[in-house]
C-alpha positions, 0 to 999 in steps of 0.5 A: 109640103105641110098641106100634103102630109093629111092627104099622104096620110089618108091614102096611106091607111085606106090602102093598108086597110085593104093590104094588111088583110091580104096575107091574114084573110085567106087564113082567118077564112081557112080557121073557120073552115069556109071555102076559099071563095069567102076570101073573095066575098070579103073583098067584094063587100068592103068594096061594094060598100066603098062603092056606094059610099065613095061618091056621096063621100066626094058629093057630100064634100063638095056641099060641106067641105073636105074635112067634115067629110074626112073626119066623120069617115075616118072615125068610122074607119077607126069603129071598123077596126073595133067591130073587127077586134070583138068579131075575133073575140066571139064563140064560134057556133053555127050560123046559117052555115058560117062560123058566126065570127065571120058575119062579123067581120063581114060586118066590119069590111062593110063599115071599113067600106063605106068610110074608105070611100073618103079617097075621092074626098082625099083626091078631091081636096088634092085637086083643089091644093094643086096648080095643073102642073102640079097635078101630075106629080103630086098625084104621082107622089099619093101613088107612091104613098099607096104603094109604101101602104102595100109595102108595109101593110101585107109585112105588117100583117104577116108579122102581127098575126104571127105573133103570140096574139095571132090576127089580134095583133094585125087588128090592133097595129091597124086601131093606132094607125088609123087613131094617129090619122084621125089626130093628123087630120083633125089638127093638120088638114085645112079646109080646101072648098071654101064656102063660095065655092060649094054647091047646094046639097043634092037628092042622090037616089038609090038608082043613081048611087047603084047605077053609075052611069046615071051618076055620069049623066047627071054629072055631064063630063066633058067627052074625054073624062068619058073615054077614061072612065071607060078605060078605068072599067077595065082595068079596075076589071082586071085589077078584081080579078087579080086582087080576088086570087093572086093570094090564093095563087101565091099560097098554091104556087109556093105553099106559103104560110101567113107570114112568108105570104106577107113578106112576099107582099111587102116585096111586091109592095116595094116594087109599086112604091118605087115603080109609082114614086120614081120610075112613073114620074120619068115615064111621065116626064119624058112620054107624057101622061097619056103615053105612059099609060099606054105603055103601061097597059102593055106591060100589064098584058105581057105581065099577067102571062108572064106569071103563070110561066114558071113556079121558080121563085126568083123567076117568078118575081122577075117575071112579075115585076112587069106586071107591077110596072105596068100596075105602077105606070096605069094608077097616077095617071089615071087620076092625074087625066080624070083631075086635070080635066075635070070641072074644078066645081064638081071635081069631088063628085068626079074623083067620086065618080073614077073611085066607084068605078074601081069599087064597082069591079073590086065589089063586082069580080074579086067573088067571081074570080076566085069560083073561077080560080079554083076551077081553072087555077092559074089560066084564069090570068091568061084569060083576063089579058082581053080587059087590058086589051079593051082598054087599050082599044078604048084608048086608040079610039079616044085618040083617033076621035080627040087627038092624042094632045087632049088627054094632057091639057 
């Protein structure tokens, strides 16, 4: 449908911001001869950026309407492109101990940060297009959006950086797609949070922005978006630490260069896309969606062991498509759960809520994760199995305190 099409276009880019750097980061970090810790920094800032902004982007939504909102952070996503371009262009000289380009960019995936907090503004005015029976699909289908951003964003970046114009490329295919979304908003997006339906504009403090369970409080869900929150936590912990070294791991493991990085990305892309927009959605039908994302953390424990068992390619990528299943079952329906009981008057603050969360751990663990890697290298993942476990835990507790019937009402 036609009043999907800003929002599909939205998640698109917020994800190929993130995934079209992945095979092009560790290597732009190499060229200026940082440690590879730096890879992780990178990551933490544009999400300990995202973090702050997501929710005052979905409360700052909920007082002016989504698409004001959208633009103005969209077109902040387009200036972070820019900053990047001109980072690439300066002297490399010295500056407290880093090549001064990387402070740059560094400035870039902080802006790029902040704006790409727009998701929860983007779920939120999904929220506010969709029945409840609606809910669980369409934000299946906005999962499967993301994944066809992980497919095309890390092949994208492979392939424009290794080109005659190298990293320049990457940075100037990701400059017109964030302009074309930008145009389709603008022109395409109707306003979904009518006037009537706003809430006055609130004093958010710096304490309540940086310590979200003041953001909870004040908010006063309903008991069962508690428990999601906390399972959220979790998994979005191991999600940081995955994100923070699973390139780095793929260069080790099978020496890849930029693009052989890349298209082995666009392969695991292709596999979160189809898992997220079909095989989700059946799991969903038939288990319901709490059930799958059960299923789904199990999948994630028995897939993050999985891949530390062989250095073969091709068992490697039957092995890590478990992992990915898991992946795939756990992302729709944790947004699907939180929107479905969420307040409808406050659902932008809430999605802003479930997005800090995310932001909080890639900003919190991604650094963490890769000082850990280049001690203990791949056991780290052995490891990270307890974050899965915890939420799943959580879920039982959840269960036996609600029933299992209130997480899909």
């Amino acid at each position: 449908m036609k009043k999907f099409i800003p929002a599909y276009l939205l998640t698109f880019v917020n994800v190929l911001g993130f995934s079209i750097l992945m095979p092009v980061l560790p290597f732009v970090v190499d060229s200026y001869g940082a440690p590879k810790w730096v890879f992780g920094l990178l990551i933490t800032l544009y999400s300990a950026f995202q973090f702050i902004g997501a929710p005052m982007l979905g409360a700052l939504s909920d007082t002016y309407g989504r698409k004001p909102i959208l633009l103005i952070s969209q077109a902040g996503t387009l200036v972070s492109w820019v900053i990047f371009v001109i980072a690439l262009s300066l002297p490399e000289y010295q500056f407290l101990g880093f090549a001064f380009p990387l402070w740059i960019v560094a400035l870039s995936r902080i802006l790029d940060g902040i704006t790409g907090g727009n998701s929860s503004v983007a779920n939120a005015y999904v929220s506010d297009v969709t029945t409840r029976d609606e809910k669980s699909y369409i934000f299946g289908y906005l999962g499967g959006i993301a994944g066809i951003g992980m497919i095309i964003g890390p092949g994208l970046g492979g392939i424009t950086a290794a080109t005659s114009i190298g990293y320049m490329g990457t940075l100037l295919t990701s400059i017109v797609i964030s302009t074309i979304t930008l145009i389709t908003v603008f022109k395409w997006l109707k306003e979904s949070h009518p006037k009537e339906k706003r809430t006055q504009k609130k004093k958010v403090s710096i304490l309540e922005t940086l310590f979200i369970p003041l953001r909870i409080k004040k908010v006063n869900p309903s008991p069962i978006i508690r428990v999601l929150f906390s399972m959220k936590f979790f998994f979005s912990a191991m999600m940081g630490f995955y994100i923070g070294t699973m390139a780095l791991f793929l260069v080790d493991l099978f020496s890849f260069d930029v693009k052989e990085l890349g298209f082995f990305m666009f392969v695991i892309g292709l596999f979160l896309s189809l898992n997220q927009a079909f095989v989700s959605k059946f799991f969903v039908k038939k288990m319901g969606a709490f059930n799958t994302l059960v299923l789904g953390l199990i999948f994630c424990i028995a897939g993050l062991i999985a891949i530390t068992l062989t250095d073969n390619l091709v068992l490697y990528i039957l092995y890590y498509y478990v992992l990915n299943l898991g992946l795939s079952l756990c992302f729709p329906v944790f947004n699907s759960l939180i929107s479905v009981n969420a307040n409808p008057e406050k659902q932008g603050e809430i999605m802003g809520i479930s997005e800090a969360i995310n932001s909080f751990c890639m900003a919190c663990f991604p650094v963490i994760a890769a000082l850990i890697y280049s001690v203990i290298g791949s056991d780290l993942y052995r490891y990270m199995i307890v974050l899965p476990l915890v939420a799943l835990l959580l879920a039982f507790v959840g269960v036996k305190k609600y029933g299992k019937n209130i997480f899909a009402r």
